[in-house]
C-alpha positions as CSV (number, residue, x, y, z in Angstrom):
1,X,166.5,68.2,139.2
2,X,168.4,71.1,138.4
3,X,167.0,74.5,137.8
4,X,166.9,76.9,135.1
5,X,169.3,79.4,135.1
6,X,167.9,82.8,136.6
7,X,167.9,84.5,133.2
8,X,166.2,81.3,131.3
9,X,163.8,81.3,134.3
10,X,162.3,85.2,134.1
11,X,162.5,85.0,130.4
12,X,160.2,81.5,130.3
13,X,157.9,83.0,133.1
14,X,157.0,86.0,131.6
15,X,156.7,85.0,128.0
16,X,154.3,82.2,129.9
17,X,152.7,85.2,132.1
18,X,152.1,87.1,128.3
19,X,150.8,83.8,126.3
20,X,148.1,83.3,129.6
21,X,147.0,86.7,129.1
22,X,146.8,86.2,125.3
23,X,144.7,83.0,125.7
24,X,142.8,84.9,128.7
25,X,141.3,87.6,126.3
26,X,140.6,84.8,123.2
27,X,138.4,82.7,125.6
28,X,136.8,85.9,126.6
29,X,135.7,86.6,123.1
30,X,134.5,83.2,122.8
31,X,133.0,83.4,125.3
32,X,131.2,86.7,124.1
33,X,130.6,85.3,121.1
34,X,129.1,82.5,122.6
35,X,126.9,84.9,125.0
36,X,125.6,86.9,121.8
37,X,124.3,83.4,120.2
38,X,122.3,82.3,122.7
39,X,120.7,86.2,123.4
40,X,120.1,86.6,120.0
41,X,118.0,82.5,119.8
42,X,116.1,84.5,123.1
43,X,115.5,87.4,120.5
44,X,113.5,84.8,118.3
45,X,115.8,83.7,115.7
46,X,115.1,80.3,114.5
47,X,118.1,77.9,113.3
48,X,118.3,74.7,111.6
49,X,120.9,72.4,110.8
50,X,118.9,69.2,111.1
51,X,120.1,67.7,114.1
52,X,123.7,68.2,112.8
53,X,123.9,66.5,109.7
54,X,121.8,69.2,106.9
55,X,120.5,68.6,103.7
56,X,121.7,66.9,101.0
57,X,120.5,68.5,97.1
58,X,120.6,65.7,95.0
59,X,121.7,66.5,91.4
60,X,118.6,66.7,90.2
61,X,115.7,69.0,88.4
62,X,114.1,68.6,91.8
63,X,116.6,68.9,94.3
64,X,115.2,69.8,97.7
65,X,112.1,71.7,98.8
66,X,112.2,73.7,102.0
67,X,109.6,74.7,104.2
68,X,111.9,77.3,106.8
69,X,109.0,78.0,109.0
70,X,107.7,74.4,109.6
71,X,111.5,72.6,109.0
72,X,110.1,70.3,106.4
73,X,112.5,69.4,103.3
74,X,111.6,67.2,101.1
75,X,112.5,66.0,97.0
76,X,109.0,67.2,96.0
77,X,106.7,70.2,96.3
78,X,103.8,67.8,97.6
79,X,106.9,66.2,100.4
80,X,107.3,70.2,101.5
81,X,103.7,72.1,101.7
82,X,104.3,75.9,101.7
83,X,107.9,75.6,100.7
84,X,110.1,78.6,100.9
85,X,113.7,77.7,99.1
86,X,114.0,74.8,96.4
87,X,118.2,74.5,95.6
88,X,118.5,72.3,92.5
89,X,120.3,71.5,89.3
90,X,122.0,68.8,86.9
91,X,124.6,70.9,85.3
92,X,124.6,74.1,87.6
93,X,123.8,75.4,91.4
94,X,119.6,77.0,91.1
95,X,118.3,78.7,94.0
96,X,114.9,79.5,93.4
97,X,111.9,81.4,96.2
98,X,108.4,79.7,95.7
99,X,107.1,83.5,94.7
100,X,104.3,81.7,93.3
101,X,103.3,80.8,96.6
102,X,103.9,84.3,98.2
103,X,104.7,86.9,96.0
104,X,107.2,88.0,98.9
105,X,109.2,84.7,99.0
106,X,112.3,84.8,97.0
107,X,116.3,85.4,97.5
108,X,118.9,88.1,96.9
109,X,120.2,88.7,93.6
110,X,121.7,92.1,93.8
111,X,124.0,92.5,96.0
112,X,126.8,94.7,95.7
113,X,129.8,93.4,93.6
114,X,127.7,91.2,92.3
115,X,127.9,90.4,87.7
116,X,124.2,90.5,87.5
117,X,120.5,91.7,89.2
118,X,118.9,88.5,88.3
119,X,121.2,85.7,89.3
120,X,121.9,84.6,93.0
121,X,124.7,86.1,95.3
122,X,126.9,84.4,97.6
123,X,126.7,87.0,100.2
124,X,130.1,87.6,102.6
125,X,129.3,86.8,106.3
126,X,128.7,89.7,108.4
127,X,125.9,90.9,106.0
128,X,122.5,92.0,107.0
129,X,119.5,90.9,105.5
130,X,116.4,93.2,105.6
131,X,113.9,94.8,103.2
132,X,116.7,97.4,101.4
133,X,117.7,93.7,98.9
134,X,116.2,93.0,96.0
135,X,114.2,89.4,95.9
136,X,113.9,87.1,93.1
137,X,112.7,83.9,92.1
138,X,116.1,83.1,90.6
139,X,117.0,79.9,88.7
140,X,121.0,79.9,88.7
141,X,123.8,81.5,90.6
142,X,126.9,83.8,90.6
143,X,129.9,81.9,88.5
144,X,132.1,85.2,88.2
145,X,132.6,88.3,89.8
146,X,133.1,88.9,93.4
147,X,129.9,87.0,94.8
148,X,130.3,84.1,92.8
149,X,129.6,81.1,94.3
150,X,132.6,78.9,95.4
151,X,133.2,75.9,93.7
152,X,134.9,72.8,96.1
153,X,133.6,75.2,99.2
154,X,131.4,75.7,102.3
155,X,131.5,79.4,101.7
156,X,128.1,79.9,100.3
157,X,125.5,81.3,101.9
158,X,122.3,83.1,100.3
159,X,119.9,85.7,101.6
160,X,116.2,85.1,101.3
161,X,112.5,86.3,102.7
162,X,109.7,84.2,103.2
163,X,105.9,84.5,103.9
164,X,105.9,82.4,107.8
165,X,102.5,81.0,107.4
166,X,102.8,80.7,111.0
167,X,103.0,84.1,112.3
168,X,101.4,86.2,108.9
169,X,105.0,87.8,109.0
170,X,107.7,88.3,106.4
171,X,110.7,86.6,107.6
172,X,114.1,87.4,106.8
173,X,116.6,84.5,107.2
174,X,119.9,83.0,105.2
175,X,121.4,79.4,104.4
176,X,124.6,78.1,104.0
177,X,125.6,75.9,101.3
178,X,128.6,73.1,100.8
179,X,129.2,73.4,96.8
180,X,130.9,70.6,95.0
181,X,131.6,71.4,90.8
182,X,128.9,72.7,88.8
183,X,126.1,70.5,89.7
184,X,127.9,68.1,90.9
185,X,128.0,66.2,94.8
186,X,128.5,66.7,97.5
187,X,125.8,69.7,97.4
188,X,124.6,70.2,101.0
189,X,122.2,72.7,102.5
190,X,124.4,72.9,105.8
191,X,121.7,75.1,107.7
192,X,119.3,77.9,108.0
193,X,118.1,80.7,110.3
194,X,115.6,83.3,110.0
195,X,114.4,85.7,112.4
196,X,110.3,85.2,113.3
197,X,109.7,89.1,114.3
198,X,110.6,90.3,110.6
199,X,113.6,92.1,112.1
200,X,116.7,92.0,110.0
201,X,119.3,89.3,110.6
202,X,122.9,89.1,109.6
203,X,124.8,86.3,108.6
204,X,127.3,85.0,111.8
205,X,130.8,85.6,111.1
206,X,132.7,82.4,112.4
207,X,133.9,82.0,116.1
208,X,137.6,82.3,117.1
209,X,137.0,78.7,119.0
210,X,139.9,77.4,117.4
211,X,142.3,80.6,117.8
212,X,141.8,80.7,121.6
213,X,142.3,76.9,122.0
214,X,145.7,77.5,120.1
215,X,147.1,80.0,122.8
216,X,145.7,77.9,125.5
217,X,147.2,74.7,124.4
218,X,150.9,76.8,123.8
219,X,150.6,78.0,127.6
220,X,150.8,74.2,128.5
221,X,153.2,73.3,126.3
222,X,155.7,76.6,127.6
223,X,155.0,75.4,131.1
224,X,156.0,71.6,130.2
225,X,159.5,73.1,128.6
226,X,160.1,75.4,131.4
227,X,160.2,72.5,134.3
C-alpha cells in the first residue's frame, strides 16, 4: 500500500485533528443539553407525550379533552374529569382553557407580535411562561401575523395555566401541536409539560443531536479517505 504524500498526509491529519475537535464540542453540548433535561424533570416538571405516539384531535366540535395533571385525554368532557386544554374544530384549529372549571385555567392569547388579544398564539420556543401572559378561554387561533399558527407544520406550540387539582397549585405548562390545513388531519397533540411547583417554565428549544452526529460521522469518513 503506498502512502500519502507528506504534504496530502499533514493536510488530511489536521483538517481530521480540527473536524474531531468540532464533533468533540457538539457532543458536549448534547450532552449539556441532555444533562439540563433530566435536572430540570428532578426540578418537578412533568412531561407527556403518551408513551411516544401523542394525541390525535379528531376534526370534530369535540376534539380532545385533556386532563394535564392526571394525563387523561379523552373525546368527551365526561372521558376527561377536571380537564384543562380541549383543541378542537371542523373548519379551523380552537384551543380553548376549561375557565369554567377554574377561573385560572386558560391559554395565552397575547403575546407579543401577535394580530389579536383574544385569539391563541403560536409562541417561538425559548419562551417562558409565567403569570406576566394574559389567559383566555379562546375558541380559534393566530392565521396571520407573526404568531400564526403554521399550517402543514409541527411548529406549534401554546402556552397555558391550569388549576392541578392535585397539588391546589396553579401550574404553568405548554403543548406542542402537529397542524394539518385549517381543520383538517393530521392534527396531533404531540406533547405537554408543566411544571408542578407553579414556577415558570419555558418552552425547550430543539437539541443539536443531529448537528453533532453530522461532524462525527465526517471524522470517519476523512479517516476512511485518508488510508
Amino acid at each position: 500500500m503506498h502512502s500519502a504524500p507528506p504534504k496530502r498526509a499533514s493536510l488530511l491529519a489536521s483538517l481530521d485533528q480540527h473536524l474531531a475537535s468540532s464533533a468533540a464540542i457538539l457532543a458536549a453540548s448534547v450532552a449539556g443539553v441532555a444533562t439540563f433535561a433530566v435536572s430540570s424533570a428532578e426540578a418537578a416538571i412533568v412531561f407527556n407525550n403518551n408513551g411516544g405516539t401523542g394525541w390525535n384531535v379528531p376534526t370534530t366540535s369535540a376534539g380532545i379533552y385533556a386532563n394535564l395533571a392526571t394525563g387523561v385525554v379523552a373525546t368527551t368532557p365526561g372521558g376527561a374529569p377536571g380537564w384543562d386544554i380541549n383543541p378542537w374544530g371542523t373548519t379551523s384549529n380552537n384551543f380553548w382553557g376549561n375557565n369554567a372549571a377554574s377561573p385560572s385555567d386558560g391559554i395565552v392569547n397575547n403575546f407579543t407580535g401577535g394580530t389579536s388579544a383574544t385569539l391563541v398564539d403560536n409562541l417561538p420556543t425559548g419562551t417562558t411562561i409565567d403569570g406576566s401572559w394574559t389567559f383566555g378561554r379562546t375558541n380559534s387561533s393566530e392565521t396571520t401575523g407573526a404568531t400564526a399558527m403554521q399550517l402543514n407544520s409541527s411548529n406549534n406550540y401554546i402556552g397555558f395555566r391550569f388549576l392541578n387539582e392535585g397539588t391546589g397549585q396553579i401550574n404553568f405548562g405548554w403543548a406542542h401541536f402537529q397542524l394539518g390545513g385549517l381543520g383538517t388531519q393530521p392534527r396531533n397533540m404531540i406533547e405537554y409539560a408543566y411544571e408542578n411547583t407553579g414556577a415558570a417554565i419555558t418552552i425547550p428549544v430543539p437539541e443539536p443531536t443531529s448537528l453533532a452526529m453530522l461532524a462525527i460521522g465526517a471524522v470517519g469518513l476523512l479517516r476512511r479517505r485518508g488510508r
